[in-house]
C-alpha positions in Angstrom: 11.6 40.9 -14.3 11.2 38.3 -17.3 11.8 39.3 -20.5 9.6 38.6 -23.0 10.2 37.8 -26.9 8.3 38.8 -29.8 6.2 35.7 -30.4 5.3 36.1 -26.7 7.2 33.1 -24.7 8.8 34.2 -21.6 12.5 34.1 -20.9 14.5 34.4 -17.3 16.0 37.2 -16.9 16.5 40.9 -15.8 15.0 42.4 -18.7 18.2 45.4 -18.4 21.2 43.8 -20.0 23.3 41.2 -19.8 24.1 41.3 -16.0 22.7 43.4 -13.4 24.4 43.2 -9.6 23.0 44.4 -6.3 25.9 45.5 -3.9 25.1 47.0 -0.5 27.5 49.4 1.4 29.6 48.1 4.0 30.6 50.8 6.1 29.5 54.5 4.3 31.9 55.8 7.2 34.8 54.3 5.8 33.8 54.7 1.5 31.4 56.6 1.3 28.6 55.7 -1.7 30.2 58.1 -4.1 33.8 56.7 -3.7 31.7 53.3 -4.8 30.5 54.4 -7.5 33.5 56.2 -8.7 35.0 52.9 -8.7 32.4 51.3 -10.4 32.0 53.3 -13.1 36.3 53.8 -14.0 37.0 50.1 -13.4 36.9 47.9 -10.0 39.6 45.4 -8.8 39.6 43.3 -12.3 39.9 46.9 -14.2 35.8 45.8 -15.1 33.5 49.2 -15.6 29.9 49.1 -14.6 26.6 51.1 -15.2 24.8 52.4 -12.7 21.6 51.4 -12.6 19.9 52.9 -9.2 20.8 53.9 -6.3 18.8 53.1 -2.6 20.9 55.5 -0.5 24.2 56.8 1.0 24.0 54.7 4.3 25.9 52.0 5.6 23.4 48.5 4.2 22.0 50.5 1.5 22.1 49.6 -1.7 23.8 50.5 -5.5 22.4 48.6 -8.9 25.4 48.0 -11.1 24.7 46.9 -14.7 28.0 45.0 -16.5 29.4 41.7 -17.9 31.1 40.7 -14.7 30.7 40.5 -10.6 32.1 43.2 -9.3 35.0 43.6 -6.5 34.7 47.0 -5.4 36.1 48.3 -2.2 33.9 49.1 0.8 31.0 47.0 -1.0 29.3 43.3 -0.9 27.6 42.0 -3.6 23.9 40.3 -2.1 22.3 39.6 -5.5 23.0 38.8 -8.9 20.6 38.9 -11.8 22.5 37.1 -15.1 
């Protein structure tokens, strides 16, 4: 989504805040989707916290939309997309 400014010229970007990340689950029979986003939410690998933004699912390849100021490292997920 582009964001758009008040005198009407269009801006890349994600139109959320300042970063928003796509991660997908690895293996939800290893970490499950709520240990993700337990981890997301009280820090990840770089003690970074994230918003959550959606969530596709619970199964392994589905995905989580974190919202934050950094990429995050967060066990039993890969990030696929990046919106900055």
């Amino acid at each position: 989504m582009a964001l758009t400014r008040v005198n009407g010229e269009v801006e890349a970007g994600n139109g959320l805040g300042t970063q928003t990340h796509i991660v997908s689950i690895d293996d939800a029979s290893a970490v499950d989707a709520e240990a993700i986003v337990t981890e997301a939410t009280t820090g990840d690998a770089n003690d970074v916290a994230f918003t959550v933004a959606a969530i596709e699912g619970v199964a392994t390849g589905d995905h989580i939309a974190l919202q934050g100021t950094a990429v995050p490292s967060l066990t039993g997920a890969t990030v696929v997309a990046s919106f900055v």
